[in-house]
C-alpha positions in Angstrom: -0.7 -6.5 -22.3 0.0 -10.0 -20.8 3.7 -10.9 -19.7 4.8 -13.7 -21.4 4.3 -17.1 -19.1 8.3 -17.7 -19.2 8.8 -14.2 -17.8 5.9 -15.0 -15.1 7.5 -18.6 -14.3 10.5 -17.0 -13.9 8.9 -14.0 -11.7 7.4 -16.7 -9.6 10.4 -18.7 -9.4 12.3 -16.0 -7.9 9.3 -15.0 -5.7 9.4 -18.3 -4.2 13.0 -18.3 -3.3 13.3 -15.0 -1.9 10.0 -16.2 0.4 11.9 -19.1 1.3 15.3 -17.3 2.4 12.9 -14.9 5.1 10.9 -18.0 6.0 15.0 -19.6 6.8 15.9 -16.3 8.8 12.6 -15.9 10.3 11.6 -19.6 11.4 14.1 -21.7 10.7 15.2 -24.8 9.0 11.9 -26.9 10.5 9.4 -23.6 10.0 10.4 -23.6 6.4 8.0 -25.8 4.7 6.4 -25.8 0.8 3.8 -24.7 2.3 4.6 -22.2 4.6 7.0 -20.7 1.4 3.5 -20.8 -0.7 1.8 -18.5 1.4 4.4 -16.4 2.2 5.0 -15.9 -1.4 1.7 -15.6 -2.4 1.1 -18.4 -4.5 -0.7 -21.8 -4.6 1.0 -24.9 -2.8 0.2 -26.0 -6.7 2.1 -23.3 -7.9 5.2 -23.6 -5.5 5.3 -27.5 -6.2 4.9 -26.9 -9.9 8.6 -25.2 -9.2 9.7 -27.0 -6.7 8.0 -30.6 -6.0 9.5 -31.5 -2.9 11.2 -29.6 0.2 14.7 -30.6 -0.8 14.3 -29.6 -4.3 13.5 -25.9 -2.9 15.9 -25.8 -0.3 18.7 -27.2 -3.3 17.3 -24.5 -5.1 17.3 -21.4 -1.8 21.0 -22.6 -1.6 22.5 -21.9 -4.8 20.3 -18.8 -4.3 21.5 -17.4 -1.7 24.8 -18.4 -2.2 24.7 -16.0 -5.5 23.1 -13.1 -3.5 25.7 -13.8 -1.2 28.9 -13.5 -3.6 27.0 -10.5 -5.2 27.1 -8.6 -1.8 30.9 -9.6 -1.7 31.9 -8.4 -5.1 29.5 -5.2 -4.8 31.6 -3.7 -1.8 34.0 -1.2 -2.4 37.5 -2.3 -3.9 40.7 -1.3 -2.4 41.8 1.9 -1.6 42.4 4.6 1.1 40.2 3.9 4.4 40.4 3.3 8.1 40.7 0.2 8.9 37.7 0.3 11.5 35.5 1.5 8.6 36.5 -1.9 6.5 35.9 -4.1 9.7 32.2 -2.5 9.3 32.1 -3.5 6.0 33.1 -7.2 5.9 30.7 -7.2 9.7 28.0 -6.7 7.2 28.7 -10.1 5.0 27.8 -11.5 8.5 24.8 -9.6 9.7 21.1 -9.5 7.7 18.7 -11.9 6.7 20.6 -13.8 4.1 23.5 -14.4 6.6 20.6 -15.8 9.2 18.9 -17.7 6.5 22.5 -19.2 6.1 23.0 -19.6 9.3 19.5 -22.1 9.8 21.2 -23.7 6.8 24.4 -24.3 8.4 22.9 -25.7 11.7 20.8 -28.0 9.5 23.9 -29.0 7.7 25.4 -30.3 10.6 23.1 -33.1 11.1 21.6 -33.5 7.7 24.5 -35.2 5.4 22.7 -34.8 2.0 22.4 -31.0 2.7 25.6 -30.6 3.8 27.0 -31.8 0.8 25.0 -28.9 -0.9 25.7 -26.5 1.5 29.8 -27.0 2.5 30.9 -26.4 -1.0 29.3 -23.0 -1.8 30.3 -21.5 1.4 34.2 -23.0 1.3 33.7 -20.9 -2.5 32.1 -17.7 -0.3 34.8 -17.9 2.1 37.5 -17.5 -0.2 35.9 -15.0 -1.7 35.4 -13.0 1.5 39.3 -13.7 2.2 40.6 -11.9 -1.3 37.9 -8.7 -0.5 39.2 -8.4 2.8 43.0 -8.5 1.8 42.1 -6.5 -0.8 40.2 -3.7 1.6 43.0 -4.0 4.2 45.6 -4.1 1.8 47.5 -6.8 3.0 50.8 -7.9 1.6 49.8 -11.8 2.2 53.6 -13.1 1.6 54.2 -11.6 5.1 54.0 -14.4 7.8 50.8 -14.6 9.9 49.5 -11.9 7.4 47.2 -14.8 6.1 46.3 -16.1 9.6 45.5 -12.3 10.9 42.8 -11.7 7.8 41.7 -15.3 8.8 41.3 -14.4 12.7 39.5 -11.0 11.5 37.0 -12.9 9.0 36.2 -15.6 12.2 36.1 -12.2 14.3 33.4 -10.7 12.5 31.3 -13.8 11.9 31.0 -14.1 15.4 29.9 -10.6 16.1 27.2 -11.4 13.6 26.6 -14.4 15.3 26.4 -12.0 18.8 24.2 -9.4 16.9 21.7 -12.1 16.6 20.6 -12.2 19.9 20.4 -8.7 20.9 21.7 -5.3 19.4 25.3 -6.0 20.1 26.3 -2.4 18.5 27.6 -0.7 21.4 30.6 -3.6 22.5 30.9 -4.6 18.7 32.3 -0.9 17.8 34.6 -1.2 21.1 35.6 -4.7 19.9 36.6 -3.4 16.2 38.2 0.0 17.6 41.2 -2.7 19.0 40.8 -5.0 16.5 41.5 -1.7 14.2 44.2 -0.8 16.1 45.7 -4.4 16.4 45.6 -5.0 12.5 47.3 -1.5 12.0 50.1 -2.4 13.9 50.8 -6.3 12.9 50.0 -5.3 9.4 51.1 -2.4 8.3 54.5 -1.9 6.5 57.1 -1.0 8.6 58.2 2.7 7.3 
C-alpha cells in the first residue's frame, strides 16, 4: 500500500531538516549547503529544493526546528521534586551538550556576522532561555523573590553552557564533575532556606 504523497512530503520534509541539523554540528554553518543536506538525507538536490529552494529558506526552516526539538528536551526533563543538586546540574549540562546544541552553536557563530539570520536566530533562543531559566528554578527549587536568587540560577545556566562549550573540544567529564561538585555545594549553601 502506497503512503499518501502528503504523509511522504511531510516524511521528506522532516528528513531534510534533521540532515541539515548533523550537517550544522558536523561541518558547520559554511559545510552546510542544499546540497550537501540532499545527500545526506538521501534525496535529490530536486527533491530538497522542491522543499526548500534556496539555503536561507532551509536554514529559516532548521531554526524553528531545532528551536522546537530544543524546548521539547526542556519541557521533557523531570519537574521538581526531591534531588541532589549535583544530579540537576547534570541535567540542565545536558540542554548544552549533543548535536542539537552544536548545530546551534554553528548557528550562533553565524549569527554574529550575518544580520538577517540573526534576526531569526536571537528571538527563539531569548524564548529558550527563559524557558531553561523556569526548569532550572523549578529543579533547584528556588524561592526567586530572594535577592541574587535570580542572578545565582543565571550564573549556573551561563556555567553550564560553557562546560558544554569546554566538552566540545575534548571529553571534559573528569574536571566538569569536580566543577559541579562546588558549584553543588555553592548553590546549596546561598540557596537553600535558612532552617
Amino acid at each position: 500500500m502506497r503512503e499518501p504523497q502528503q504523509d511522504r512530503s511531510r516524511a521528506t520534509r522532516a528528513n531534510l531538516l534533521d540532515a541539515t541539523l548533523e550537517c550544522l554540528a558536523e561541518r558547520g554553518w559554511a559545510g552546510t549547503t542544499v546540497v550537501v543536506v540532499a545527500e545526506r538525507a538521501g534525496v535529490s538536490r530536486g527533491a530538497a529544493q522542491h522543499h526548500f529552494p534556496t539555503r536561507e529558506a532551509l536554514v529559516a526552516s532548521a531554526v524553528a526546528y531545532m528551536s522546537e526539538m530544543r524546548a521539547g528536551s526542556i519541557e521533557g526533563l523531570p519537574g521538581e521534586g526531591e534531588r541532589e543538586t549535583e544530579a540537576v546540574l547534570e541535567v540542565l549540562f545536558g540542554l548544552y551538550s549533543g548535536p542539537v546544541f552544536r548545530a546551534a552553536l554553528q548557528l550562533w557563530i553565524a549569527a554574529a556576522a550575518d544580520e538577517a539570520l540573526r534576526a531569526q536566530v536571537a528571538p527563539l533562543e531569548a524564548e529558550l532561555g527563559r524557558q531553561a531559566h523556569r526548569l532550572a528554578v523549578g529543579l533547584l527549587r528556588v524561592d526567586e523573590t530572594r535577592p541574587g536568587a535570580r542572578e545565582m540560577v543565571q550564573a549556573t545556566l551561563d556555567l553550564v553552557r560553557g562546560l558544554g562549550l569546554a566538552d566540545l573540544l575534548t571529553d571534559d567529564s573528569v574536571r566538569r564533575a569536580r566543577v559541579l561538585r562546588q558549584w553543588a555545594w555553592t548553590l546549596d549553601s546561598v540557596l537553600k532556606p535558612e532552617t
